[in-house]
Every structure is written in C-alpha cells, then in structure tokens.
N, C-alpha and C positions, 0 to 999 in steps of 0.2 A: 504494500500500500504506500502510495507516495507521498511526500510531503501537500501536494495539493489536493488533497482528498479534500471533497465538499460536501456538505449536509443533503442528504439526498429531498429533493422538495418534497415528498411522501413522510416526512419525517413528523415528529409530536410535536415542534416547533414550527412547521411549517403553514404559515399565514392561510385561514380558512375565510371563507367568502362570504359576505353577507348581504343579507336584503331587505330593506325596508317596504314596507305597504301601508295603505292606512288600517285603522284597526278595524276588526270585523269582518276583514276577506278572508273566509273560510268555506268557501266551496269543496263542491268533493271534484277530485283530479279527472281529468280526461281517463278515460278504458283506454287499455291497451292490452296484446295478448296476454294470457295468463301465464305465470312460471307453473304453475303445476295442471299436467293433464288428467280431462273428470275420468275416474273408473266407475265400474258399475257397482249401486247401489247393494249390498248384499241381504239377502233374505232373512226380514223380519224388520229391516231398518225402518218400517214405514212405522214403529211404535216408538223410535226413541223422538226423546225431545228435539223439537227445529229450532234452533237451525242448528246444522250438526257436524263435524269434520273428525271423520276416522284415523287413527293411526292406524301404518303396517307394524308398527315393532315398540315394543314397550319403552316409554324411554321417560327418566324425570326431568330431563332437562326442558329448560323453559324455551329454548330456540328449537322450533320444528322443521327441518330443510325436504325441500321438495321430495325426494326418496324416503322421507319418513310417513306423506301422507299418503292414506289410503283413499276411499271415498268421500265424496261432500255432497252435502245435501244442497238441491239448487237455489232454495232460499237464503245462503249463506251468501254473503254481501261485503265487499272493499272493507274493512276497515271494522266488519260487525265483531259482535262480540257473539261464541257460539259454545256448544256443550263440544267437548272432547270426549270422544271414546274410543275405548280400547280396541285392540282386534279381535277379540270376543265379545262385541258388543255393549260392553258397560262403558257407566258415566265415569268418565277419567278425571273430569274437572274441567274447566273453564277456561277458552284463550280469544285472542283479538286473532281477526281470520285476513288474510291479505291473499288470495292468488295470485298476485301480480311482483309479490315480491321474490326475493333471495331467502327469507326466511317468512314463507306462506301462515305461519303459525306461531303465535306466541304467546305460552301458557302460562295464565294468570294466577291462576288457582287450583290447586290439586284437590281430588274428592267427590265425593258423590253428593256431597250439600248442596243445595242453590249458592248460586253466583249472580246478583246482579248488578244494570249500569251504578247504582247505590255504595255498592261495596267497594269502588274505586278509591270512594275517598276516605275511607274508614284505613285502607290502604294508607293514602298519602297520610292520614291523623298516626297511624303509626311510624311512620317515617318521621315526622316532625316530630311527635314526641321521645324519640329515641333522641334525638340532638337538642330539643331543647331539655325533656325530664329527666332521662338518665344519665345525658351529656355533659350535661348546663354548659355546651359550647357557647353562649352567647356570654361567659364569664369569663371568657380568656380571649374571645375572639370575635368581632360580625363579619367577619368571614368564611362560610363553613358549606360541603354540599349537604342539602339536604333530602335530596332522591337520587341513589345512584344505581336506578334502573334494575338490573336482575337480583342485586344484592338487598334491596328491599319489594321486589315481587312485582315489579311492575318495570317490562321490560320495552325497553326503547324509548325509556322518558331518564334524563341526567338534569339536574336543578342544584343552581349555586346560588347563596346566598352572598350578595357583596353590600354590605350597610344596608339602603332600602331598593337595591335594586335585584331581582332574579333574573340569571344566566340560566335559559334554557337550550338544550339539545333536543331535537326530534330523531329520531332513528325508527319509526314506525306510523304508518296512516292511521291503523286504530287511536294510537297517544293522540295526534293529529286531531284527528278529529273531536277529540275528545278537552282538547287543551282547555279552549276558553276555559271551563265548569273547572278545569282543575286548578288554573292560574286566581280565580276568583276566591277559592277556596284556602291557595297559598298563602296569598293577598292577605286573607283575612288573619291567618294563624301567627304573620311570621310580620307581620305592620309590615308590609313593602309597599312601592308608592310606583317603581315604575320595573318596564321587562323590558330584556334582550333576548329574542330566541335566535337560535340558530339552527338551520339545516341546510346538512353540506349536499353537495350538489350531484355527488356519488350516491350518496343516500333518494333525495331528492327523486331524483330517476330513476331507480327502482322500486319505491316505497308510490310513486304519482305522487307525490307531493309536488304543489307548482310553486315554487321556488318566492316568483315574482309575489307572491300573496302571504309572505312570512312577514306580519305584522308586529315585527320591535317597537319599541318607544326611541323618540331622536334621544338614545344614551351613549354618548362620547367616553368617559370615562368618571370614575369615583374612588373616593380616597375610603380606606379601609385599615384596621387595627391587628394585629396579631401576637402574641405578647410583648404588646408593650410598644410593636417597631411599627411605622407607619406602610403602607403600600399605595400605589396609585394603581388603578387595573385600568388599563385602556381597553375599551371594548372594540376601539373599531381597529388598532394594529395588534392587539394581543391575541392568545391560542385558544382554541378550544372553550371552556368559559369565561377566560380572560385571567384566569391566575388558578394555578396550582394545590391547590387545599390540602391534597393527596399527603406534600408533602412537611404538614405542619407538625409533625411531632420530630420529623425527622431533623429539622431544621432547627426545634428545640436543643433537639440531646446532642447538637456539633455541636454547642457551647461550651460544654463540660469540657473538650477537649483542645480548645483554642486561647486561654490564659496566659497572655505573652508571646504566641505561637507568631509563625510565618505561616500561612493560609494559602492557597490557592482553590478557585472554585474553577473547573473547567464546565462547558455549556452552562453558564450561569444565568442564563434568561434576565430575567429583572432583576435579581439580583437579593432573592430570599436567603438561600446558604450562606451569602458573601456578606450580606445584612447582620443576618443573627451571629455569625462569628465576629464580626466586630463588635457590637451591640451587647448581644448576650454573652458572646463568649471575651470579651477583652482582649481581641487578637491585637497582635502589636503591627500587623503586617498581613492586610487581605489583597489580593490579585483575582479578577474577577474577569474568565473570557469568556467571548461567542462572538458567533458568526453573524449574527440576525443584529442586523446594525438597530433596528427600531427597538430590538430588545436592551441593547446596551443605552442605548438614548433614553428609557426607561428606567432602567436602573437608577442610569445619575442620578435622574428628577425624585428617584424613592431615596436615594443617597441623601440628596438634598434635604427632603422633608424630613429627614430625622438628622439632619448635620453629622452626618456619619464619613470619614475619611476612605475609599476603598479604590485602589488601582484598576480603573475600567480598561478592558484590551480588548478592541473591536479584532477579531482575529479567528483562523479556524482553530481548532482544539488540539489537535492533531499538530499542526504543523507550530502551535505555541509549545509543545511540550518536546518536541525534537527538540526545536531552538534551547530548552532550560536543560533540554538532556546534552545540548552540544558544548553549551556554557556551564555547565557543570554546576545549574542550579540546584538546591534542594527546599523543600518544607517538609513542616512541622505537621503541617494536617493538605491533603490532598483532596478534592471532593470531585468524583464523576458523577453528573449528572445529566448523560447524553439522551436526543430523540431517541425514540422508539426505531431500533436500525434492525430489526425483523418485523415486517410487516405485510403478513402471506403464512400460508401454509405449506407454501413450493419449497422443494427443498436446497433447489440455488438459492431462491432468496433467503431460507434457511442460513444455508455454509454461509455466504455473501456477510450477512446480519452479524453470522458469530467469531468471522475474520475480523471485525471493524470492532466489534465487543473487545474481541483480545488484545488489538493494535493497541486502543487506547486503555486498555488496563495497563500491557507490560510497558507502558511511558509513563502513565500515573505512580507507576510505582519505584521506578527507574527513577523517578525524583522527589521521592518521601526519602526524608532521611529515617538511617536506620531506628527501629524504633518508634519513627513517626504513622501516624494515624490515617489509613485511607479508608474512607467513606464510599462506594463502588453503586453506582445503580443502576436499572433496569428497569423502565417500563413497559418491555415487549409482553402479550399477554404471552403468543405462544411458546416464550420460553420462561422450561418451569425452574423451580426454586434450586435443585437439584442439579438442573444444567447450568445456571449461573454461576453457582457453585464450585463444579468440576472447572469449568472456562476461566473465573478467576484464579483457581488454583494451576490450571495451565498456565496463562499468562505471569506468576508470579515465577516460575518453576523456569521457564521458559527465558526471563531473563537474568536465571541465580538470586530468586530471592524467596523468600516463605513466608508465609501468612499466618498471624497468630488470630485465630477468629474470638471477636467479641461480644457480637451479636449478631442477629438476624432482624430485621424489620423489615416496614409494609408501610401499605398507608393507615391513616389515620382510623379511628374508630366512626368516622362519618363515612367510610366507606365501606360497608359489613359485605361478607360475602357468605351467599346461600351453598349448602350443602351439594346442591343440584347442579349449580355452576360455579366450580372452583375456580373455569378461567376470570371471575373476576377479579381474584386477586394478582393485579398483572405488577402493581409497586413491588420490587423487589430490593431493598439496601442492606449490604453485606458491611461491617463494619471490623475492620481488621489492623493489628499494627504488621509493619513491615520488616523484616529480618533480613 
C-alpha cells in the first residue's frame, strides 16, 4: 500500500447527500418491479390472518432477504404492516412488508400475540425510556441516539438526539411511511423543536422512497455538551447523523490515559478523541489528523469553543504516520479511528478492507512508544470481534512488536444490541499497551 492511499468515498466518513422538501410531502413512491417473485399460495392459507407473508426457512433474524420469503398474500401492500408465518403455517409475528426492496421483510415482532399500527410506539416509549430512565443520559450528555433500529426492534428507523434537534435515518418504506406519527411522538417525549432526516440515495432507490420529498427542517448546525466539552454538529457537511454518539464512553476512558502524554489521534473527524485527551485527559501534547478537510475545519471551530490547544493536520493517515515513522517520531497514546474500510460481503472487498486495517495498525504502532497506549478501532459490521483481534495481533507481530491487551469495548449503552442481530454490534475498540 503506498504512501498515497486515499479514503475510499464508500467510507463512514464519506459526505452523504441530503434533501430538503417542504413539510408534509409524504406520498407513497412510484411501483416498480418487485425484488421478490409471488409463489403459490399453499393449502389452507385462505384461514390465516391478511395480510400475510410466509417464510421458507425459520429464521429470528429481523432482516428477511428475498430467498427467505415464501408466499404472500395479494392484499399485502408497499410498506404495510403484515402477520408472519412460518412454513408450517403459524403466526410467527409481525413485520413491515416491502417487495420492492433488498430486504422484502422486516420483523417487528416475534409471537403469536396481536401486533398493531399502536404498538409502534409503545416501541419507541421503550427506547426512550431506556436512555432517559435507566440511562439518565440527559445527565452527562444532550447528545445521545435514541432509536438504533434493530437493536431496539424497530428496524430501519436510526434517531439522534442533538440539544433540540432529531437526526433521523430512513432505511425502510414501512418507517417511511410511518415517520410523521412517530416524529410527533419523539417530539413530544424528548422536548425537540426541530428534524433532520436523512435518506441516502442507495437506500432511496431500492426502498421507492422519492428522495426529493425528504422533509428536514432548514437545520444548519447546533452546538451540543458531552462531558463537560463543547461540540458543534454540522448537519449539512457532517456524517451520517452528524456526530458520533457510538463513541462517547470511549472517548471518556482515553482520558485516564493521557496525563502529560504526547497524543496522537489518527482519522480524527471533528475532533472528539483529540478533544477529550486534552480536556479530560490533560494531555501535554494532542496531534489530530484526517483527510476530510471540512472535518478538520470543524474540529478547530469545537477547539475553539472550548479554548482547547490541539495540532490540527489536514492530511491522509497513512501517509502522516510513515512520515512520524520516517522521522523517528513516537507517542505516549496513539488512537485509530479509521472509516468503515470493509464494506460488502465480497470477499476482495473483504482481503482489500483487512490489508488497509493492518497497514494502519503496524504504523500506529510503529510509533507508540514502548509501553505506550494504543486505542485501535473498527467500525466494519462484517468484521467480527475475533477477527479484529487476530489482525491486530498480526499487524503488531508483523512489525516486532506485542500487545499487552487491556480491554475490549463497543459503543455506548444507547446502542443495545438484540440477540437476533449480533451484526449490530459493528463498534469494535481494542485497547492495548505496546511492547
């Protein structure tokens, strides 16, 4: 891999597109052909509840992909909500029906009880009261998510909270359809005043979602608290919901580690890591890179609002840390924090992903001095905890050095993950001194 390797634009960092409407265009999308083809009805179907949509193969997972469905009953509609049954004929539980999509089916509710449009928000009330009653995230932080889609049972709907504004994600027609009644509801639990939604345009067009009718509020950006440090989330250059949440405990416990230290944060986006080690941790000495010039332009302006001193280096990550490894620099704490660089199931993009994972571990570590602290992370889903793992210990192995492991972490507890889909938990930070 050469010194000018660049962030691939598929990356978690990679600026998503957005659309304004006025509020209240919510039509249903044009038809188009269906992703899954109808089978014939099997005998005795005419008694189960309508509308209806059969599995071929038992499965608890909440995404149902075209080879899993069996039959559907022709009453079932874009975006409806429908019974699930099994391939023996029983009530399996409740999901939003899409034929038109990549994932035709997505299972709300397990069980053979009623499921109705009602119970959605008995849903969101549990999601909300896990972050405000059991959480009390609003004591340490207003900035927190508070629906993160399958990890709280309600799949293809993501919601941030930023002071009074909600960052939303669409990832499904059913949510879709369904937003307004659930935004009014957020509205009301969480005192917000104004939304951002988003739907990316990949999504978009397979989901018929029509782009041009994504009704935001004109919100530029807002200033937000997290212990104690100030942030500015820009909604119209920032990622995904416009800041990070995932990684606020992580961002926490560098502190402990940076008391007089020399720092470096590589992909430091706005500049959370690079913040709290100066701040919380009393670093003597942060250095903060990336590539995404609007994100370092970003940083500053959160630099500034908290009058914090931190070495911004507009730069690729990669080719900053050859240069420390040429000059024979080192630190005290190291922190990788790169895009999502496996994104696909294919197994080039696989290898491709876990080349670039390594490059920038055996450099990260190539410039921790011995002893010193590297923070390592990962937010590919499809790579699991286990292969991060081995691949750090490659890359550390790989350039004469050993890892003394000190913990294992994740995201934050506002991001719960369900039994049924472990890919949720895609945050992975390996915490290690270096030998």
């Amino acid at each position: 891999m050469n010194d000018g390797y660049q962030r691939p634009p598929s990356s978690r960092y990679a600026p998503r597109p957005r659309a304004g409407a006025p509020a209240g265009a919510w039509s249903r999308p044009a038809a188009r052909p269906p992703g899954i083809r109808p089978k014939q009805a099997p005998e005795g179907s005419e008694h189960w509840p309508k509308p209806w949509v059969q599995l071929k193969t038992f499965s608890y997972a909440p995404a149902i992909y075209p080879a899993m469905v069996g039959a559907v009953s022709p009453d079932a509609q874009p975006g409806g909500l429908v019974n699930v049954m099994d391939k023996n004929g029983r009530l399996f539980g409740h999901g939003l029906f899409n034929p038109l999509a990549r994932v035709p089916l997505r299972v709300i509710h397990h069980g053979d009880d009623a499921f109705l449009e009602a119970d959605f928000l008995a849903l969101i009330d549990r999601a909300v009261d896990l972050r405000l009653k059991v959480l009390d995230l609003p004591a340490q932080t207003d900035a927190f998510r508070v629906i993160h889609s399958d990890g709280d049972g309600l799949s293809g709907l993501v919601v941030d909270k930023f002071a009074d504004v909600l960052s939303v994600q669409v990832h499904s027609l059913g949510i879709w359809q369904r937003l307004p009644k659930f935004l009014d509801h957020l509205r009301a639990r969480l005192g917000t005043t104004k939304t951002v939604i988003e739907v990316d345009h990949p999504v978009a067009k397979h989901e018929s979602i029509r782009v041009a009718e994504v009704p935001s509020d004109e919100v530029r950006n807002v200033k937000i608290r997290e212990h104690g440090i100030r942030y500015e989330v820009n909604f119209a250059t920032g990622h995904k919901t416009g800041f990070f949440c995932d990684q606020r405990e992580n961002r926490r416990a560098i502190a402990r580690w940076c008391p007089d230290a020399t720092v470096l944060d590589l992909c430091c986006y706005t500049g959370g890591f690079a913040l709290a080690a100066k701040l919380l941790g009393k670093a003597a000495e942060v250095t903060a890179v990336d590539l995404d010039e609007n994100a370092i332009a970003q940083a500053k302006r959160n630099a500034n609002l908290n009058q914090a001193r931190v070495d911004w280096v507009h730069c690729d990550a990669y080719s900053y840390a050859r240069q420390m490894r040429k000059d024979g620099k080192k630190f005290d704490v190291v922190i990788l924090d790169p895009p999502k660089l496996i994104d696909g199931r294919d197994e080039a993009v696989f290898a491709e992903g876990m080349l670039k994972y390594e490059d920038l571990n055996s450099l990260g570590m190539v410039i921790t001095k011995p002893g010193g602290l590297l923070a390592t992370c990962s937010c590919s889903g499809q790579l699991g905890s286990g292969e991060f793992e081995q691949m750090a210990i490659r890359s550390a192995h790989r350039v004469g050095r050993k890892l003394q492991f000190l913990d294992r972490t994740g995201a934050g507890p506002d991001h719960p993950v369900m039994s049924n889909c472990l890919e949720s938990r895609y945050l992975k930070v390996l915490w290690a001194r270096v030998w």
